[in-house]
C-alpha positions as CSV (number, residue, x, y, z in Angstrom):
1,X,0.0,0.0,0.0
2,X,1.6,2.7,-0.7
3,X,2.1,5.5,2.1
4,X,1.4,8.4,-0.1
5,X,-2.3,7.6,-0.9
6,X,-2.7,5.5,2.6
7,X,-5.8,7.0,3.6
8,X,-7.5,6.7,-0.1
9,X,-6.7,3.1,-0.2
10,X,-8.1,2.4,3.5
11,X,-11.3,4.2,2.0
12,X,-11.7,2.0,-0.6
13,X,-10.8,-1.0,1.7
14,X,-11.1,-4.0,-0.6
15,X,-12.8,-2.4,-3.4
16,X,-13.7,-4.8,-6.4
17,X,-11.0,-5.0,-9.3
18,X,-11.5,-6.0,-12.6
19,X,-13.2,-9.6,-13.4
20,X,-10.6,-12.6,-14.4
21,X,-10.8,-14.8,-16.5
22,X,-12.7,-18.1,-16.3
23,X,-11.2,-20.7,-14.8
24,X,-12.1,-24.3,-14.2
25,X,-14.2,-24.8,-11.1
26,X,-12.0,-26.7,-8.6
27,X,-13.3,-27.1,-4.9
28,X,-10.0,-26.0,-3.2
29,X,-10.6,-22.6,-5.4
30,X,-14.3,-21.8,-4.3
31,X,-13.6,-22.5,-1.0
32,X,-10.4,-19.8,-1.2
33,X,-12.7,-17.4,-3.4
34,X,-15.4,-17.6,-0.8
35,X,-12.9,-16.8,2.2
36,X,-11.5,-13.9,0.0
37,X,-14.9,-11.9,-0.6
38,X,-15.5,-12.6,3.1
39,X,-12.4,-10.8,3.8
40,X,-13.4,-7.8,1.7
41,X,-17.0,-7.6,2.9
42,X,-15.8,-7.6,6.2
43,X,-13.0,-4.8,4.9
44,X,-15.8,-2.9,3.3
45,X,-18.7,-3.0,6.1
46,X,-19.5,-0.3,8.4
47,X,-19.6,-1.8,12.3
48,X,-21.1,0.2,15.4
49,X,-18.7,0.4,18.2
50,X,-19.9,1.1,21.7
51,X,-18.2,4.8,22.6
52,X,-16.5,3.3,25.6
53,X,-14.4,0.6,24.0
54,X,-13.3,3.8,22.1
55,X,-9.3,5.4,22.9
56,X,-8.0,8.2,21.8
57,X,-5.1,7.2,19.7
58,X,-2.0,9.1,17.1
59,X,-1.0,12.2,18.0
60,X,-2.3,15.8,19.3
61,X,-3.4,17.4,16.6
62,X,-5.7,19.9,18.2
63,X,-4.9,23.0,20.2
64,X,-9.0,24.3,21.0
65,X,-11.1,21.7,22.4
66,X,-14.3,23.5,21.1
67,X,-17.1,23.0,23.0
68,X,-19.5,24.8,20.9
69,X,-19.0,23.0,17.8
70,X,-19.2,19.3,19.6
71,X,-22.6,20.7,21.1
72,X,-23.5,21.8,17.1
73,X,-22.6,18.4,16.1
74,X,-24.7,16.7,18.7
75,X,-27.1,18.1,17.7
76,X,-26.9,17.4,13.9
77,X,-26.7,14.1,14.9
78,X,-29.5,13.7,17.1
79,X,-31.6,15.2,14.7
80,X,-30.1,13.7,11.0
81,X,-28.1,10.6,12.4
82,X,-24.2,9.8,12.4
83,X,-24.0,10.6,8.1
84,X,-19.8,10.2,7.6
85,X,-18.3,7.1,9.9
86,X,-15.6,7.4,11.6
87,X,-12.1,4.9,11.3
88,X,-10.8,2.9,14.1
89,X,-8.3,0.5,14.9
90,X,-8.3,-2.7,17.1
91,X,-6.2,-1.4,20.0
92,X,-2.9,-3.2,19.7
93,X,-2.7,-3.8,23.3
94,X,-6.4,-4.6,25.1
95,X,-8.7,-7.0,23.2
96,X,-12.2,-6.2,22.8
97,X,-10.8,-2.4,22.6
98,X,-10.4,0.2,19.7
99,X,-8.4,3.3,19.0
100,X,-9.6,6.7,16.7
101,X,-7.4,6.7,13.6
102,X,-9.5,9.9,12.5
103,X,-12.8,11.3,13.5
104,X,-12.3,12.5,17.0
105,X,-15.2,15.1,17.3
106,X,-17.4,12.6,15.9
107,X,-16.6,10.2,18.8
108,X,-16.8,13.2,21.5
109,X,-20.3,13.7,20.3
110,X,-21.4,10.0,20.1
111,X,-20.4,10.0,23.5
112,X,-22.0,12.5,24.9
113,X,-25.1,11.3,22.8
114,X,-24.6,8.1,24.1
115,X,-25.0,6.3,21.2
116,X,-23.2,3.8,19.4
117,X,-20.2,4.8,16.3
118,X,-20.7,3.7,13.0
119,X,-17.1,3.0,12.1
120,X,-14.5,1.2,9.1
121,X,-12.1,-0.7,11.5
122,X,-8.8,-1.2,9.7
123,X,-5.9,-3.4,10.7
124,X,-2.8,-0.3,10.9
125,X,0.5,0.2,12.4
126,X,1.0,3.1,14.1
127,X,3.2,4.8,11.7
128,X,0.4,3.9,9.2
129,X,-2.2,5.4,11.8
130,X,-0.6,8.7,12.3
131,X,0.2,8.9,8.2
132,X,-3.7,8.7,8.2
133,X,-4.3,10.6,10.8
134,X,-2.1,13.5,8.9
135,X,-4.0,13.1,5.9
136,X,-7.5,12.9,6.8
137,X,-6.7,16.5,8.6
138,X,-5.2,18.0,5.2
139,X,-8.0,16.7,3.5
140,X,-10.4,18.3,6.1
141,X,-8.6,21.9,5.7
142,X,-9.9,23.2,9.0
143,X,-6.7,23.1,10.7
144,X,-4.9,26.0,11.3
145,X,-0.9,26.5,10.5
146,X,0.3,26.4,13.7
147,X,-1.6,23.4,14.6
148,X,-0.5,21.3,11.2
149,X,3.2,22.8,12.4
150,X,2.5,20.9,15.8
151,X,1.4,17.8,14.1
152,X,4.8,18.0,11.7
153,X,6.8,18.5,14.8
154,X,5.4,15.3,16.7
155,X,6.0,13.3,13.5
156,X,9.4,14.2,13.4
157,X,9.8,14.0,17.1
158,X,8.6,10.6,17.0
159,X,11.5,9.7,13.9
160,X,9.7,10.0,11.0
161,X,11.2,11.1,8.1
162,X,10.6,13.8,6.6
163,X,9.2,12.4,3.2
164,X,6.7,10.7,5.7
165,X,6.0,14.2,7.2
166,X,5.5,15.9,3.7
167,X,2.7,12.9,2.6
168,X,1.2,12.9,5.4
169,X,0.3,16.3,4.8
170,X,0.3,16.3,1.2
171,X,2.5,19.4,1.4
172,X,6.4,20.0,-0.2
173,X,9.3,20.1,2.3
174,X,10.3,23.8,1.9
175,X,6.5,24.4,3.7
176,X,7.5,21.2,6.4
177,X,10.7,23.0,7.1
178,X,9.2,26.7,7.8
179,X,6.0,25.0,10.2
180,X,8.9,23.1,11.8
181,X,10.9,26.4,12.1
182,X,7.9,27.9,14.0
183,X,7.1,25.1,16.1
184,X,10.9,25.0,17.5
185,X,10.9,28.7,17.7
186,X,7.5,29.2,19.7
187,X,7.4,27.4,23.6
188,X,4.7,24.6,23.5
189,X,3.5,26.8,27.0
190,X,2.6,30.0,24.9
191,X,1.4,28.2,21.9
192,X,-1.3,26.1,24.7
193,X,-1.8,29.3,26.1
194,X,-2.8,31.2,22.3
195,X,-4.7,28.0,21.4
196,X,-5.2,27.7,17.2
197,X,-5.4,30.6,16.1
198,X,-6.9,30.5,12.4
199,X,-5.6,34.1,11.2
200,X,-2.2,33.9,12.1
201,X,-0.3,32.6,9.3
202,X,3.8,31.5,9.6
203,X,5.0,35.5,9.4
204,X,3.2,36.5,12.0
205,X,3.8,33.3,14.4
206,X,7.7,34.0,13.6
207,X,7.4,37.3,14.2
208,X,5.6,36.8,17.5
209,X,8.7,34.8,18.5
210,X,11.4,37.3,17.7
211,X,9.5,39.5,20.4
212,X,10.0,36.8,23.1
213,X,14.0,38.3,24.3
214,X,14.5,36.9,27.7
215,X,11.1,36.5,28.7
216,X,10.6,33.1,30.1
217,X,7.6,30.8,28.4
218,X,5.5,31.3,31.2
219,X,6.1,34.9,31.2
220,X,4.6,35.0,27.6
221,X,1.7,32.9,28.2
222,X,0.4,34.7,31.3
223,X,-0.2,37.8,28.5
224,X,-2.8,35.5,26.2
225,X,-6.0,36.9,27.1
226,X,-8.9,36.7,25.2
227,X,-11.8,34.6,24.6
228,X,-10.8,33.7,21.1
229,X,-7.5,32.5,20.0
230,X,-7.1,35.0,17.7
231,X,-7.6,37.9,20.2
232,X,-5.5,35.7,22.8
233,X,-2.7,36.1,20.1
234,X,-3.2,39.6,19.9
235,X,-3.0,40.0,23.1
236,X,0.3,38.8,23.3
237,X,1.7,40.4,20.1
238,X,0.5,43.9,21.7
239,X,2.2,43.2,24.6
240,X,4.9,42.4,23.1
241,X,6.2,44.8,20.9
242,X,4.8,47.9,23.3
243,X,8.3,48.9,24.2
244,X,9.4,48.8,28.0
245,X,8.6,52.0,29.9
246,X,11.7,54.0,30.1
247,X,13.4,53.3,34.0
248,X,13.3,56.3,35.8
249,X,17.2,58.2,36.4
250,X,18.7,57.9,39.3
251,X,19.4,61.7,41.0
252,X,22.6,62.5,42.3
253,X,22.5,65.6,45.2
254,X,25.0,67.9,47.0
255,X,25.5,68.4,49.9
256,X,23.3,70.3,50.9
257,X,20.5,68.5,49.1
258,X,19.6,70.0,45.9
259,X,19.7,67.7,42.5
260,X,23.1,67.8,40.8
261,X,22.7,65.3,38.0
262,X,20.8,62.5,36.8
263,X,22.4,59.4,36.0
264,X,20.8,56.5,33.4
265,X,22.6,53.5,33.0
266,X,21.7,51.3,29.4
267,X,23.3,48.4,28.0
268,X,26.7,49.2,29.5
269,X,26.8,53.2,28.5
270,X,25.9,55.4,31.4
271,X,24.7,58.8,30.9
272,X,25.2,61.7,33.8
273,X,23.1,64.9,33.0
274,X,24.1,68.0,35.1
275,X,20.7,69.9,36.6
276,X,22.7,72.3,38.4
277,X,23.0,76.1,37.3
278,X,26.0,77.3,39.0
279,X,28.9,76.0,37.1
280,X,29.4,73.1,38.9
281,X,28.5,71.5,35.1
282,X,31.5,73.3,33.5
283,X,34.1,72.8,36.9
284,X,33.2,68.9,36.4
285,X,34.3,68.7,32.6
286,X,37.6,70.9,33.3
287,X,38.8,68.4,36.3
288,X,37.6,65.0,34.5
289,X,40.9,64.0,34.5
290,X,41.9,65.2,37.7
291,X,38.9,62.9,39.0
292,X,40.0,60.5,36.9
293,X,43.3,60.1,38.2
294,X,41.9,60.2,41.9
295,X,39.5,57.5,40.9
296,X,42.5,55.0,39.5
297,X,45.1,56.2,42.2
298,X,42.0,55.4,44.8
299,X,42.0,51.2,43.2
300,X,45.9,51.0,43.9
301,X,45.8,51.9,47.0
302,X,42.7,49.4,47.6
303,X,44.9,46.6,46.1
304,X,47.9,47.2,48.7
């Protein structure tokens, strides 16, 4: 079967090819042709699944657990039955058990509807499982980029390749490499904390990161607010590039208690400006030196 069309061909399960020819009955051979359309009704035919023999299975491949549209969908089933089955799996560990290859919401609802899933159950590995999983989402188009950069990222995390990574997703690897770039570059913490997201693209994801500087990931993610993801990653974008408040100077005074300078220290350069008005401003430039030469005379005299 071949990985690039994986989820086409487990679709068509054991669709009927073309007639052979004739060939003399034998018993041996009706038996075996008997067996064999068996095998591909039973590849073919629909089965309802009890919800709670029902895992969740493959990888995370949503970021908004979306409430509303499960309650939308219970609905439209309650009222116009289960009309697209889901695909499962016999779970390779507990008999009796299945795991979701796609069709995730589906299952939420049923449960919640209490009612049984109409599903295609299909023999897969799990490398088969996640291709699958990859491409029933492409095919779907209601994922947004930064969660199909999430579901690259887990491929590759679990050692796929990425060839695998680019059918999957029916996508080139020059787009894999830039959702991978983003994934890496953006803290799994502040990407929770956004959620999905659907109108930020890859430009403005990276750009979001290059505002991070030496914020922690939790300091980021404590900024998404918002009851949308999109206004949650605006939230944090504004934020974000709204520069620092300037730190206020510190004031140098005299003796007898009036301001004499300011002082601001930045990235290494510190900056003395001279308030006062009766020369002291002019006596301070002319005797740099001087002060200078106290200043290195005083560090000798510490290191005696």
């Amino acid at each position: 079967m071949a990985r690039k069309n994986l989820l086409e061909n487990l679709m068509k399960g054991g669709e009927d090819s073309p007639p052979s020819p004739a060939q003399p009955r034998r018993s041996a051979g009706a038996i075996g042709a008997v067996s064999q359309s068996l095998a591909d009704l039973k590849m073919r035919a629909l089965v309802e699944v009890p919800p709670d023999l029902i895992d969740d299975a493959g990888l995370d491949d949503r970021l908004d657990s979306d409430p509303e549209g499960i309650a939308a969908l219970c609905e439209s089933i309650r009222e116009y039955g289960q009309q697209v089955p889901v695909m499962l799996r016999h779970s390779p560990s507990t008999e009796g058990r299945f795991e979701i290859v796609y069709g995730r919401r589906r299952v939420a609802a049923l449960k919640q509807l209490r009612q049984p899933v109409r599903a295609m159950v299909r023999d897969l590995s799990d490398k088969d499982l996640i291709v699958a999983q990859g491409q029933e989402n492409s095919a779907r188009r209601d994922l947004t980029f930064i969660e199909k950069a999430r579901f690259a990222q887990q491929m590759e995390q679990g050692g796929f390749d990425r060839k695998v990574i680019c059918d999957a997703l029916h996508i080139d690897k020059t787009v894999v490499s830039r959702m991978l770039t983003v994934a890496d570059a953006v803290p799994e913490p502040v990407i929770r904390a956004i959620g999905a997201a659907p109108s930020a693209g890859r430009d403005r994801w990276m750009a979001l990161a290059k505002l991070f500087g030496d914020r922690t990931p939790q300091e980021v993610a404590a900024l998404a607010h918002g009851e949308t993801s999109d206004s949650r990653f605006k939230a944090v974008y504004t934020a974000l590039a709204r520069p620092k408040p300037a730190a206020a100077p510190e004031v140098v005074t005299g003796a007898d208690g009036r301001a004499l300078a300011q002082v601001r220290r930045k990235r290494g350069q510190t900056t003395v400006t001279v308030t006062s008005e009766d020369g002291f401003d002019i006596w301070l430039i002319e005797n740099f030196d001087r002060l200078h030469r106290d200043y290195l005379a005083g560090l000798g005299e510490d290191e005696q």
